[in-house]
Backbone bond lengths (Angstrom), bond angles and torsions (degrees), N, CA, C in turn:
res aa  C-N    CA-C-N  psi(-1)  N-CA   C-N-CA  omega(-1)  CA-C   N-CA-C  phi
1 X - - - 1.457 - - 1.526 111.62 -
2 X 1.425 121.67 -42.03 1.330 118.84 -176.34 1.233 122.58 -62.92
3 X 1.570 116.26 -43.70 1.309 139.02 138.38 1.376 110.44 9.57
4 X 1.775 93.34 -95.57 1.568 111.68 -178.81 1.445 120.54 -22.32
5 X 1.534 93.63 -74.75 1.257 124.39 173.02 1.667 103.76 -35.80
6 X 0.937 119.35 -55.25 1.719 108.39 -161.18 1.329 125.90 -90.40
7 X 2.261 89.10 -1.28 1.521 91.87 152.27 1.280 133.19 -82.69
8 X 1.758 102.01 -10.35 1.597 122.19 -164.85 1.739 119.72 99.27
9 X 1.292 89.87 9.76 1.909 96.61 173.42 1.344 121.29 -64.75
10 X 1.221 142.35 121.19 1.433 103.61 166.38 1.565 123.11 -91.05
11 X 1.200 81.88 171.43 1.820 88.24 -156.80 1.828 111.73 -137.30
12 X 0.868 113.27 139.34 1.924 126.90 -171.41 1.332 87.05 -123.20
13 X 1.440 111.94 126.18 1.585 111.59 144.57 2.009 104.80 -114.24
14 X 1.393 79.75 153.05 1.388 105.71 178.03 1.834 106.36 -117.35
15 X 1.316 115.98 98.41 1.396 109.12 158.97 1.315 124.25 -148.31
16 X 1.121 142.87 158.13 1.655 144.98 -163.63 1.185 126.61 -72.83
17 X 1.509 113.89 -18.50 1.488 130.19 161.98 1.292 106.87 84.29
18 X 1.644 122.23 27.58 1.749 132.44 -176.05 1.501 110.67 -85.20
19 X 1.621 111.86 -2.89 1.290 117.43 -168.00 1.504 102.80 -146.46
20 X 1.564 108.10 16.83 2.046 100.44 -173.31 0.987 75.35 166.87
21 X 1.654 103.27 167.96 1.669 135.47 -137.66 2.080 89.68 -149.64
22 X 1.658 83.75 123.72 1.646 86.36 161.78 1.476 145.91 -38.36
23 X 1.887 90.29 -29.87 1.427 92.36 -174.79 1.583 96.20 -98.15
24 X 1.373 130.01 40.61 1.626 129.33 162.97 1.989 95.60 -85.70
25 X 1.405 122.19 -23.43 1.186 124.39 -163.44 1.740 112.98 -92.02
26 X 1.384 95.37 -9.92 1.842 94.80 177.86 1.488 100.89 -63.55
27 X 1.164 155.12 -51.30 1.278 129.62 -175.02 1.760 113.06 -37.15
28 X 1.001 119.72 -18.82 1.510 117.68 -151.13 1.553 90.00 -98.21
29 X 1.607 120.81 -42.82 1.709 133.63 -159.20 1.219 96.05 -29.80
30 X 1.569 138.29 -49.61 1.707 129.85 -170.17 0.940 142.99 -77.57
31 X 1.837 95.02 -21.66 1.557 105.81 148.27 1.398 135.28 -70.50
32 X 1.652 104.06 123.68 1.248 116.16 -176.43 1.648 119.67 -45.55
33 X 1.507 108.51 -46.25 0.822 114.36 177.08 1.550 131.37 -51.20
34 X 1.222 108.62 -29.25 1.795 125.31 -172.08 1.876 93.66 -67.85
35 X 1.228 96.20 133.72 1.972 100.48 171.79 1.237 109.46 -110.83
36 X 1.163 114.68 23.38 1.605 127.48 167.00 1.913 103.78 83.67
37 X 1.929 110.77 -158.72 1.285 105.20 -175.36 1.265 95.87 -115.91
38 X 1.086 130.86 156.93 1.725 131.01 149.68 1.860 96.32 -117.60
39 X 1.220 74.27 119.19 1.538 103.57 -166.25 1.887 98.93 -78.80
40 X 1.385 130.55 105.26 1.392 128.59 -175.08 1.355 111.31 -164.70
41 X 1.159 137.12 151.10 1.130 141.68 148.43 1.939 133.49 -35.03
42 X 1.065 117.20 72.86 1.942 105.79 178.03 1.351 95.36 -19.76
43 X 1.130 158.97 -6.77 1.736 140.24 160.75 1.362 122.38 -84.00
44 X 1.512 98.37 -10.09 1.474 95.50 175.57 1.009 120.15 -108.57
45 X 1.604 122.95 120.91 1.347 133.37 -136.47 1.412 112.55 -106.61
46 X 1.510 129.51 -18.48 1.401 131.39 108.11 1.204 133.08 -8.20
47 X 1.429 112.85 -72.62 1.738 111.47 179.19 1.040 108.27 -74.67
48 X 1.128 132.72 -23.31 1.989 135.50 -175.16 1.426 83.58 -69.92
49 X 1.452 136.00 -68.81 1.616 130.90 -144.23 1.898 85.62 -64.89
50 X 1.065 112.26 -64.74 1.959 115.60 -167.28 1.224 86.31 -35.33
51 X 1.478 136.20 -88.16 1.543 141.08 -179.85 1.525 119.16 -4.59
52 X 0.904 90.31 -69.98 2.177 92.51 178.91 1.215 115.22 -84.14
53 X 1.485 126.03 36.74 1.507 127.08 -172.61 1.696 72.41 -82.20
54 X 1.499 103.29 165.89 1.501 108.95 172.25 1.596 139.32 61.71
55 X 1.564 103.26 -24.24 1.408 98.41 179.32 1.962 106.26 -105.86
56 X 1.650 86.98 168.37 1.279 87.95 171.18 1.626 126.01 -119.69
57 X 0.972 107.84 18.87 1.672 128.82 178.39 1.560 104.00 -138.13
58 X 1.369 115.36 138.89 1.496 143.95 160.16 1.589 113.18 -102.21
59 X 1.014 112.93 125.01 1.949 111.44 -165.44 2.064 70.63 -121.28
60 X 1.055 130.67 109.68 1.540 126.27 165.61 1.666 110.68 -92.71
61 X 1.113 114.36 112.10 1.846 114.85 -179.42 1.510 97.90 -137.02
62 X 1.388 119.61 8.34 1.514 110.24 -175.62 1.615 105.36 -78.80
63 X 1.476 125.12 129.22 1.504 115.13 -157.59 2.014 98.20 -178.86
64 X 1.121 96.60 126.94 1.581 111.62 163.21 1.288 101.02 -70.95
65 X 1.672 116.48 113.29 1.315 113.19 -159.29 1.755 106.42 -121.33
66 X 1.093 98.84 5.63 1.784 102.49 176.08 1.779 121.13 -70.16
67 X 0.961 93.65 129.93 1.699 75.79 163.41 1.417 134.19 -91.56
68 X 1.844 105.04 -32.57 1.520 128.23 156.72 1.879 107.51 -51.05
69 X 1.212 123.62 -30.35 1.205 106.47 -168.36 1.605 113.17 -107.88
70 X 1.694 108.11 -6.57 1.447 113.01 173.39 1.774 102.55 -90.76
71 X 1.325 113.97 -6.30 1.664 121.23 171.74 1.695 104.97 -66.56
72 X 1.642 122.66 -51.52 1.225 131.21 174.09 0.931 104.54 -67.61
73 X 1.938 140.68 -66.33 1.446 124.77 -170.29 1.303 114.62 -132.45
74 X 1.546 93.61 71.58 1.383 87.68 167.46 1.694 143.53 -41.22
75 X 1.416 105.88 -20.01 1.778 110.84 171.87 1.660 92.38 -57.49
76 X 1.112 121.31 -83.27 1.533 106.33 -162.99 0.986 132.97 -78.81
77 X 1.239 131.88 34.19 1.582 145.40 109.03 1.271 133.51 -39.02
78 X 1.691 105.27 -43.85 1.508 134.77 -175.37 1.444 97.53 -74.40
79 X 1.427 121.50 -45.69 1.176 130.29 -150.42 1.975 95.26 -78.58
80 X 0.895 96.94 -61.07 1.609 113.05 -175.02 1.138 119.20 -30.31
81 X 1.762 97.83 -62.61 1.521 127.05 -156.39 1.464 104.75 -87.28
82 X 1.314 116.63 -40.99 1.594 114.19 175.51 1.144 115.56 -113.44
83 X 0.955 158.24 -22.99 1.835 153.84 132.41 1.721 92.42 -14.76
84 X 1.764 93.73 -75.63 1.507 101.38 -156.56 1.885 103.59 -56.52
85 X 1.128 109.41 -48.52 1.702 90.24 -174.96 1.590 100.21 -70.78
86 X 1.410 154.83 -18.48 1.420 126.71 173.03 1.269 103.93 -82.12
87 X 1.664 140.50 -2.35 1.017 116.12 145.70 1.640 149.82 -75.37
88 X 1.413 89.31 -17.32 1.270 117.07 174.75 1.500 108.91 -75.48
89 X 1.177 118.37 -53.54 1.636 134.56 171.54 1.539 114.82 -32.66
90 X 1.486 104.01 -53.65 1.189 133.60 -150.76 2.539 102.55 -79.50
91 X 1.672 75.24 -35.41 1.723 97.12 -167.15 2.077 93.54 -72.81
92 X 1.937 111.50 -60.98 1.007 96.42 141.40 1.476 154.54 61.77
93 X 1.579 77.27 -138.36 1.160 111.51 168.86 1.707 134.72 -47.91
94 X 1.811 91.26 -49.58 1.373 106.48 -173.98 1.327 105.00 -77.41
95 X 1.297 130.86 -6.40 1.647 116.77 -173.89 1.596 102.01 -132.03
96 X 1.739 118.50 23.85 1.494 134.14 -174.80 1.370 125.35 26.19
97 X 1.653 104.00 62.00 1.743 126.91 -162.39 1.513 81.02 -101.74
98 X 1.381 91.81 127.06 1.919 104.16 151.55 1.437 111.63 -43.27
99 X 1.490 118.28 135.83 1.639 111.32 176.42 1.687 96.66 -126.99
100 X 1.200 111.83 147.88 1.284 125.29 175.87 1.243 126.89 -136.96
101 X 1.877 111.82 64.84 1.407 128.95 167.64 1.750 120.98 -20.54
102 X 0.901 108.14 114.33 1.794 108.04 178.78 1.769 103.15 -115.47
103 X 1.601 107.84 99.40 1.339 123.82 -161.83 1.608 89.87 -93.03
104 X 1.289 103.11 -137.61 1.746 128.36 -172.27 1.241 124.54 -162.64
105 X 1.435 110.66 130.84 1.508 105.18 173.47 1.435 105.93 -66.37
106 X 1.434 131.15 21.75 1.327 100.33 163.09 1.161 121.68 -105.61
107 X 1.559 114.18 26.47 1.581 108.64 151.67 1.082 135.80 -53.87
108 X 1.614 96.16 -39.07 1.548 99.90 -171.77 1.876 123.23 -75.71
109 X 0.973 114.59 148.49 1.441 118.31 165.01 1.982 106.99 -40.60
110 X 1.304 86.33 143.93 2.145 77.84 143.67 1.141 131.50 -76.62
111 X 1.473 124.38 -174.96 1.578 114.63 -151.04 1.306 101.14 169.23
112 X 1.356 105.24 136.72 1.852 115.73 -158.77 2.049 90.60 -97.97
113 X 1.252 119.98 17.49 1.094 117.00 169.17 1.631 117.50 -162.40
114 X 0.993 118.82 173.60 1.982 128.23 -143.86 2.555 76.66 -74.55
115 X 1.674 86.95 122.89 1.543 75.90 163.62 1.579 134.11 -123.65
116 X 1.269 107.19 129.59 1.422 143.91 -164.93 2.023 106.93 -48.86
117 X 1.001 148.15 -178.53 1.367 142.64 176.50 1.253 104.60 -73.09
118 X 1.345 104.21 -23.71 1.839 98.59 -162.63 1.126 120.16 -119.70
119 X 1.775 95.51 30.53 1.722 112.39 171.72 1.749 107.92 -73.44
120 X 1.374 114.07 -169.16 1.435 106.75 -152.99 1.854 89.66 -107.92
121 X 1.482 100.21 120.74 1.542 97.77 177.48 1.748 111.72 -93.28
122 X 1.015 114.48 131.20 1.574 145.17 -174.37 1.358 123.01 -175.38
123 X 1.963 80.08 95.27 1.269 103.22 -175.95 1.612 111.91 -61.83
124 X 1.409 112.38 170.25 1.539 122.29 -149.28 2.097 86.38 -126.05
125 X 1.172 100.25 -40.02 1.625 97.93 -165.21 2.077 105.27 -131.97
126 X 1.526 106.08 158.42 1.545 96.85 -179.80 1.230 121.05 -68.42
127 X 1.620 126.94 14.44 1.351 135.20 -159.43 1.613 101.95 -112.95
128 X 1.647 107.72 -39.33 1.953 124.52 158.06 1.332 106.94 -70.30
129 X 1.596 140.81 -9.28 0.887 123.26 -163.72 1.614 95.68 -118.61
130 X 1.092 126.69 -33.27 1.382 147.81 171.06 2.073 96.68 -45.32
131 X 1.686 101.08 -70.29 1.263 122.13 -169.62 2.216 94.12 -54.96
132 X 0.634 102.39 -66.43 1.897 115.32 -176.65 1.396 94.12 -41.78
133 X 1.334 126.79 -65.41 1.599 115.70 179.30 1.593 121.70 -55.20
134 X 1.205 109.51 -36.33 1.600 122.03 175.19 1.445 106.64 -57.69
135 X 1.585 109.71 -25.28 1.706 109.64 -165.49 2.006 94.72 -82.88
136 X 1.404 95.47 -46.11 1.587 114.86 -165.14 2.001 106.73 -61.75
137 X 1.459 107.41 -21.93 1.520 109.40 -178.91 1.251 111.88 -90.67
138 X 1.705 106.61 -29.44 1.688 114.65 166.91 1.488 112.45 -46.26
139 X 1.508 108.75 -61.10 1.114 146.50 -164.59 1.307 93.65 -43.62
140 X 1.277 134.32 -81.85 1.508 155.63 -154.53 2.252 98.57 -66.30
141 X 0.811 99.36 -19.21 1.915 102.18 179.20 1.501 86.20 -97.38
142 X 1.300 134.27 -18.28 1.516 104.10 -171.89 1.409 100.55 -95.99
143 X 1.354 118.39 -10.62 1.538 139.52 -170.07 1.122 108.81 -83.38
144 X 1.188 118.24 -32.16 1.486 120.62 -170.83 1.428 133.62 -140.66
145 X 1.849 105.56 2.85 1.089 99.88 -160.10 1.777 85.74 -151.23
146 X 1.524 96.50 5.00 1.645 74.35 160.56 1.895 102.44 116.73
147 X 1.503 107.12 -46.36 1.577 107.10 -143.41 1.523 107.78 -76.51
148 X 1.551 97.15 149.21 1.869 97.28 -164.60 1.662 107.74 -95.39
149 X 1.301 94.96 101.73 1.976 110.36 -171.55 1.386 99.80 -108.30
150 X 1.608 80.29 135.37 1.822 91.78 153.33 1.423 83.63 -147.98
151 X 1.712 81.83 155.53 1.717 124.00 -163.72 1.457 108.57 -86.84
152 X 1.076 146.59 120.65 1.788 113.78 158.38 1.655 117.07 -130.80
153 X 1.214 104.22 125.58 1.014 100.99 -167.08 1.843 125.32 -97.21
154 X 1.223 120.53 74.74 1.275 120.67 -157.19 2.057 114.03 -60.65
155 X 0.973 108.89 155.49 1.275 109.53 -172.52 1.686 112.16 -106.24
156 X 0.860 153.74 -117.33 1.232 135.26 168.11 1.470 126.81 -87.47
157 X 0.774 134.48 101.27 1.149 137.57 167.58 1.995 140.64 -89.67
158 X 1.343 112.76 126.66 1.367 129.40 176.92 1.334 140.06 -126.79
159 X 1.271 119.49 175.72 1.466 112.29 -177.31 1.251 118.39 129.77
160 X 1.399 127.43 -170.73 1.428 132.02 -172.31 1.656 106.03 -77.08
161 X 1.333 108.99 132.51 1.595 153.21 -172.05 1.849 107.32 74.74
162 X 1.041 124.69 34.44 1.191 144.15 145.32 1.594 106.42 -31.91
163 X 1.373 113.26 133.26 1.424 115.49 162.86 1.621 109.30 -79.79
164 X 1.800 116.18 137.04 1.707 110.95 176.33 1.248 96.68 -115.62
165 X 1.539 133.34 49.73 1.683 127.20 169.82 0.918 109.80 -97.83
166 X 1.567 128.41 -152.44 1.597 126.24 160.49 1.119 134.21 -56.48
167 X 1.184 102.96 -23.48 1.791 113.06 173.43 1.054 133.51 -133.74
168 X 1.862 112.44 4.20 1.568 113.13 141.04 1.702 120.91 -41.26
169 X 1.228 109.23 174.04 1.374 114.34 -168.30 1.689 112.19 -87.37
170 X 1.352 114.10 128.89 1.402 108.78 177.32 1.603 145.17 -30.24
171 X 1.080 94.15 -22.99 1.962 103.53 177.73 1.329 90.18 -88.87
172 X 1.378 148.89 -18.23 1.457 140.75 -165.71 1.512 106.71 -101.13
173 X 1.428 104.51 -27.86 1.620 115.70 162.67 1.374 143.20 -70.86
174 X 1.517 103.61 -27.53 1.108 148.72 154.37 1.978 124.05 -41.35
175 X 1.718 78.38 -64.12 1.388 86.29 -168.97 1.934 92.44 -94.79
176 X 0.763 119.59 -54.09 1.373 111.02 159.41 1.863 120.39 -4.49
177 X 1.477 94.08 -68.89 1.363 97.09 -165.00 2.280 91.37 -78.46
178 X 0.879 102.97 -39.61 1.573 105.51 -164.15 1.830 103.97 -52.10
179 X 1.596 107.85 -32.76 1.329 101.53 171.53 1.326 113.81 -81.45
180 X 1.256 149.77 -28.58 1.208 158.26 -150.22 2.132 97.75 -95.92
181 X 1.437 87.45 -10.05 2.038 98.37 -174.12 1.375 107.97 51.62
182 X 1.263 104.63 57.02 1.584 122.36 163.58 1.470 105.96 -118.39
183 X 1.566 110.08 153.71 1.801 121.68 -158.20 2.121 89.53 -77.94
184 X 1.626 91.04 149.33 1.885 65.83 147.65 1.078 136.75 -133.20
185 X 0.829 121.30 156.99 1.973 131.67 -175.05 1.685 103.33 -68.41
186 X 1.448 102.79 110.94 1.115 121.05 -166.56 2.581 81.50 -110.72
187 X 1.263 110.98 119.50 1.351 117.99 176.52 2.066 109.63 -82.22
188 X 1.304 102.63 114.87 1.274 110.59 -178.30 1.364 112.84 68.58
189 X 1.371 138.21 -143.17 1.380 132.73 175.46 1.090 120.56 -83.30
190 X 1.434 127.15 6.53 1.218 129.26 -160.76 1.449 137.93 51.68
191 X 1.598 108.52 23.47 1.453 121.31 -164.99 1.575 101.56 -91.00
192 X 0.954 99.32 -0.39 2.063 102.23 -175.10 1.602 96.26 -95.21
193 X 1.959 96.53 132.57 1.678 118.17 -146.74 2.115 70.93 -109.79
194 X 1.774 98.07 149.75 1.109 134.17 142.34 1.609 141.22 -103.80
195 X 1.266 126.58 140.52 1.511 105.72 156.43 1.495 114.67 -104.77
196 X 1.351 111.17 111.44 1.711 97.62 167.59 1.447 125.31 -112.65
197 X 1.606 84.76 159.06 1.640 93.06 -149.44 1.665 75.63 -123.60
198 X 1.703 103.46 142.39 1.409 107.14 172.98 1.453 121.46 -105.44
199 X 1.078 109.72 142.72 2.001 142.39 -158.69 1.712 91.65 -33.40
200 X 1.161 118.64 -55.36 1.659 112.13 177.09 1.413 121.81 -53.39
201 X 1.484 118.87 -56.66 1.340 141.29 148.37 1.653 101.01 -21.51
202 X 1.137 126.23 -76.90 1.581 131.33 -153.19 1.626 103.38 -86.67
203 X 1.485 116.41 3.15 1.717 121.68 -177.49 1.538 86.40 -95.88
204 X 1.308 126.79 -63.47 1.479 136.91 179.20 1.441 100.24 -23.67
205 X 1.105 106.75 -86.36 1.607 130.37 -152.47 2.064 95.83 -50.07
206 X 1.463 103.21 -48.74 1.519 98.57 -165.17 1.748 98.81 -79.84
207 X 1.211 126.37 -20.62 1.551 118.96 -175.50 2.125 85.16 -78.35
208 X 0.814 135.84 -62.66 1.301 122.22 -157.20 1.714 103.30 -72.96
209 X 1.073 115.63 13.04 1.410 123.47 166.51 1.504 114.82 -67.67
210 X 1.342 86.85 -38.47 2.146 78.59 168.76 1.181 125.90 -74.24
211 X 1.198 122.19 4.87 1.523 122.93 -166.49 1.729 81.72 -77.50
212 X 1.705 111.50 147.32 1.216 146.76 -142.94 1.843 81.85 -94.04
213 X 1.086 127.00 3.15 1.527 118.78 -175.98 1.546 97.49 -109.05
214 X 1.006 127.29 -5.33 1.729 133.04 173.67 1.091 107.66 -89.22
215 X 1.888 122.09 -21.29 1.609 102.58 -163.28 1.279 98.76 -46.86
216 X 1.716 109.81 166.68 1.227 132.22 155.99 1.856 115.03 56.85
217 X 1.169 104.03 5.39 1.299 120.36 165.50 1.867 132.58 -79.03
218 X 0.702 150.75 101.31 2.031 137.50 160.71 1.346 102.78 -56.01
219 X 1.357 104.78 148.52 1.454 120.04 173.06 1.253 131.67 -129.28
220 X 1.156 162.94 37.92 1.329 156.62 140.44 1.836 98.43 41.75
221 X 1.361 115.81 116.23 1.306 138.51 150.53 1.333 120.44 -83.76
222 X 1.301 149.69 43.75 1.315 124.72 -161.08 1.719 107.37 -147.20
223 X 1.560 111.97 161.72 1.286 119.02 -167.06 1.543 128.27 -76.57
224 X 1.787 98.31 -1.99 1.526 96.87 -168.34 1.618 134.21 66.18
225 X 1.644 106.90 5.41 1.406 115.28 -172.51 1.848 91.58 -127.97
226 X 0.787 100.06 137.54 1.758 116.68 177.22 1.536 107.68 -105.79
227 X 1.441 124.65 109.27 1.980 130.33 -179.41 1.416 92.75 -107.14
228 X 1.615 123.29 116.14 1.338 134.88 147.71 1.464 100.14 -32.69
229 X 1.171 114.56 147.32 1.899 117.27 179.84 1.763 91.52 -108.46
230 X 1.793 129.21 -11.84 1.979 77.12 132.88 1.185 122.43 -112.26
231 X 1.534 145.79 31.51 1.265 138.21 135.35 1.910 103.64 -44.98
232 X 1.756 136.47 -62.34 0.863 152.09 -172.45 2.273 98.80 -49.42
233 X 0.919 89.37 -50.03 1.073 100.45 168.24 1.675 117.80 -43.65
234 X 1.026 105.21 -62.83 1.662 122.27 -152.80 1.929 92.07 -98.21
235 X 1.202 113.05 -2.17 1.356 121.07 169.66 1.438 112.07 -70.50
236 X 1.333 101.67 -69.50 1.354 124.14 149.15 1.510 154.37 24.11
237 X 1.433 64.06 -104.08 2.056 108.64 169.82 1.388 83.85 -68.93
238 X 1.487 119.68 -71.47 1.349 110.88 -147.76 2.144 114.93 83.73
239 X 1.255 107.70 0.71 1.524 125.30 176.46 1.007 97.64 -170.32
240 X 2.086 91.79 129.78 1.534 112.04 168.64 1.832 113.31 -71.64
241 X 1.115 132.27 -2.37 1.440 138.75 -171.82 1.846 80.62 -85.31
242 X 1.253 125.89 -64.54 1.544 107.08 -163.56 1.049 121.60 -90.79
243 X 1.742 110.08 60.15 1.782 115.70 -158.60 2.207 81.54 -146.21
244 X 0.927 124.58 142.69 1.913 135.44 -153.79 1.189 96.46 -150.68
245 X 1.289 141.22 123.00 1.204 149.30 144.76 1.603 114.03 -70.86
246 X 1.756 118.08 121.22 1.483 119.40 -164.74 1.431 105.71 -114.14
247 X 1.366 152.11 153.87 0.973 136.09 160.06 1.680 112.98 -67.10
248 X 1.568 112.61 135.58 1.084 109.60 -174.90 1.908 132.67 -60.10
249 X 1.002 118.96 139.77 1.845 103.70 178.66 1.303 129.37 -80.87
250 X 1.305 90.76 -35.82 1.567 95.40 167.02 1.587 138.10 -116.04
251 X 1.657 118.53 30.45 0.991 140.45 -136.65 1.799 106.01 -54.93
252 X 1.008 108.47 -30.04 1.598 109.69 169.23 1.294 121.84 -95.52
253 X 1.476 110.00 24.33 1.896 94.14 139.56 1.724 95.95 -136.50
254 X 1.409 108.69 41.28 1.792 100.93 167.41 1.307 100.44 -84.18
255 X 1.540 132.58 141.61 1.338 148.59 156.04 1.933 109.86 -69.07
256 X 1.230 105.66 111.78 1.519 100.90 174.10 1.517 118.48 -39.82
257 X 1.781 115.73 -41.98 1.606 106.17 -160.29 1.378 86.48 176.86
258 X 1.489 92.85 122.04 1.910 119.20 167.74 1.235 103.93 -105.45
259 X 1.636 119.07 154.78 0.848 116.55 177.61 2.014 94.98 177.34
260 X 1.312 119.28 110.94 1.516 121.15 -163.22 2.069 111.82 -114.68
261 X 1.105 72.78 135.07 1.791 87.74 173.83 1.893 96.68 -92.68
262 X 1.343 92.27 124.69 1.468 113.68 -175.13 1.605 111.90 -106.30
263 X 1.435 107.67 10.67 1.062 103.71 -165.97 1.582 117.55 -88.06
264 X 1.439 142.26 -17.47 1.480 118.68 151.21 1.481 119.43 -75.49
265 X 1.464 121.08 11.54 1.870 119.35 161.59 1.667 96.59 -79.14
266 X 1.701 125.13 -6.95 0.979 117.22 -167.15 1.458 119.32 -97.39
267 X 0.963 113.18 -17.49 1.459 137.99 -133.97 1.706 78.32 -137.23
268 X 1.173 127.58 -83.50 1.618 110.83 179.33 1.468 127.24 -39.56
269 X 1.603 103.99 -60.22 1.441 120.47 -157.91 2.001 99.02 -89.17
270 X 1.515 95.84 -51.02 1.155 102.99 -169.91 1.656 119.80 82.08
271 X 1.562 82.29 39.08 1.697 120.87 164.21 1.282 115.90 -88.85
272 X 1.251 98.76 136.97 1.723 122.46 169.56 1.962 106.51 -156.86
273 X 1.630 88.26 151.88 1.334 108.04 171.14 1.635 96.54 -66.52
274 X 1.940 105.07 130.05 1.412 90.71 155.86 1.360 94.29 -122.10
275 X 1.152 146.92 25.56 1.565 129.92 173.49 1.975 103.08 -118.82
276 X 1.403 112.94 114.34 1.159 100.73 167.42 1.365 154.74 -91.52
277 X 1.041 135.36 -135.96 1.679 100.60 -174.95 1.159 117.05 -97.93
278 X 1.464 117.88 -33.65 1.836 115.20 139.62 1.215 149.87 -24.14
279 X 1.146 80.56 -31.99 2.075 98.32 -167.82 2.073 86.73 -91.83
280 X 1.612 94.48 -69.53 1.505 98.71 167.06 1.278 120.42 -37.77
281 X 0.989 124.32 -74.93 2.039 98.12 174.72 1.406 136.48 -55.61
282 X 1.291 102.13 -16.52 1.428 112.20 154.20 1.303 144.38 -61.01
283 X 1.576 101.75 -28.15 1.526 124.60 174.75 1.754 84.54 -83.78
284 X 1.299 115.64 -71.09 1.358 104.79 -159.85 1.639 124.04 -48.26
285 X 1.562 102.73 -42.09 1.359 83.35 161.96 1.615 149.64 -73.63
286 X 1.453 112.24 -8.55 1.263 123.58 166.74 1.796 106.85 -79.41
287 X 1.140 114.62 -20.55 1.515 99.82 150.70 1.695 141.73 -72.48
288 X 1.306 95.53 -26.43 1.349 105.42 -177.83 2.036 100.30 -78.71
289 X 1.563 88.70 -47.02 1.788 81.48 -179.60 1.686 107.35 -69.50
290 X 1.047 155.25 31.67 1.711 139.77 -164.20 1.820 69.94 -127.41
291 X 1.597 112.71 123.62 1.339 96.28 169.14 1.413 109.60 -81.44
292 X 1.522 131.34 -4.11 1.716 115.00 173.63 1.187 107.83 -70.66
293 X 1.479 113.78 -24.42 1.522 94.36 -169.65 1.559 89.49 -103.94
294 X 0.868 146.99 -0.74 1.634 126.45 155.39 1.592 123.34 -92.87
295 X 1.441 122.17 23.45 1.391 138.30 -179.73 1.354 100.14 -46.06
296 X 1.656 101.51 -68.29 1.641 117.21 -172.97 1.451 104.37 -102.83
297 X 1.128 114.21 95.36 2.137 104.98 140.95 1.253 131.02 -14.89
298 X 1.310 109.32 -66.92 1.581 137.36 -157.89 1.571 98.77 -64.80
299 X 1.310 116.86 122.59 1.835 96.61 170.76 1.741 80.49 -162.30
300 X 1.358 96.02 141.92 1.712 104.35 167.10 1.376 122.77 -69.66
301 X 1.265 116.68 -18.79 1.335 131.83 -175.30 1.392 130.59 -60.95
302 X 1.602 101.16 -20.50 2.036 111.36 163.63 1.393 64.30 175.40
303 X 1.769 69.83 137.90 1.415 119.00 142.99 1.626 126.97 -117.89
């Protein structure tokens, strides 16, 4: 959304507020551009059609995005992720709006090398498997019914308004607990590799996803660099004494090792990461420490 906005797009979000709070959006109230929220469920297929009166792009990121919490219930994961994108698909479709699915690298399998779109997807948890069907229902309206999709599949992503709970994203948990001078819970040995790509980085890449040279394309978001999460750890900390090995919770849907070839976002879009993971945790943590800007957690803006 900020994105949009700071190209001068205007922009409506529609979301239910199960993961962020209205007032994460007052920075935006003065921009003209912002068309405010309509506060609804992506399942409700009513409020989805009211929602896209007027525009001509669909950016879809509304999504039960845990993997620990689609392990406990998987129905509303299922429900979210594939209800909500064939409704979205479906809304679309009928008024021939560019849509721009924002999936997950955790479709893909792991892989002892950087993987490409047309690596082998097998999902690991009901939250990759949830996300993979959402891609496959997109898929089938652009197949048959016309609608101009592109896929993107971002790879890890962080940064400022990050969730730091149980199922916010690890660098936000991380730094969370590291300011607060709490140890951190590093899950299993910490030998399982990430690529992260930071929240500015991964706004870029998915807003220029609509450009009319992506239709019908998937995209890979990612940095091409793989961080052990306890190297990420010990980045961090900055000391191996405040680094804990935990037994893992959900050990059968952890992915051994991500790691993404970005190279047709390169070649299409003529995308690249420019913030790296240094610089990126650096920004992120001077957000988490500024207490104005850590007042509110909750923000629709990444999850």
């Amino acid at each position: 959304m900020a994105e949009l906005l700071r190209r001068g797009r205007p922009v409506r979000v529609l979301d239910n507020l199960s993961r962020s709070r209205s007032a994460s959006l007052d920075a935006f109230a003065d921009d003209a551009a912002f068309l405010g929220l309509v506060q609804a469920d992506v399942a409700d297929a009513d409020a989805v059609d009211r929602a896209v009166v007027g525009v001509d792009a669909v950016y879809h990121l509304a999504a039960e995005v845990a993997v620990g919490a689609s392990v406990r219930d998987p129905t509303s994961a299922m429900r979210a992720n594939v209800l909500g994108t064939l409704v979205v698909a479906e809304a679309a479709r009928r008024r021939d709006l560019r849509l721009v699915l924002v999936s997950t690298c955790h479709v893909y399998a792991a892989a002892d090398a950087p993987l490409a779109e047309d690596a082998a997807a097998i999902p690991a948890s009901p939250y990759a498997a949830s996300k993979l069907a959402a891609e496959v229902i997109a898929q089938s309206y652009a197949q048959t019914l016309g609608l101009r999709l592109t896929t993107v599949r971002p790879f890890n992503v962080y940064g400022p308004w990050q969730r730091d709970d149980a199922e916010g994203g690890v660098v936000a948990r991380f730094l969370s607990r590291i300011l607060a001078g709490a140890p951190l819970d590093v899950h299993g040995d910490g030998s399982q590799t990430r690529d992260f790509v930071y929240v500015d980085d991964c706004a870029r890449g998915i807003v220029d996803a609509a450009r009319e040279s992506a239709v019908g394309r998937t995209l890979n978001l990612a940095s091409g660099r793989e961080t052990s999460i306890a190297e990420l750890a010990r980045l961090i900390a900055g000391d191996a004494d405040r680094v804990r090995h935990v037994p893992h919770p959900h050990p059968e849907a952890e992915v051994s090792r991500y790691i993404g070839d970005a190279a047709l976002a390169r070649a299409l879009l003529g995308w690249a990461p420019r913030v790296d993971l240094s610089e990126g945790l650096e920004r992120t943590r001077g957000w988490f420490a500024d207490p104005s800007g850590g007042a509110d957690r909750s923000s629709p803006i990444m999850e």
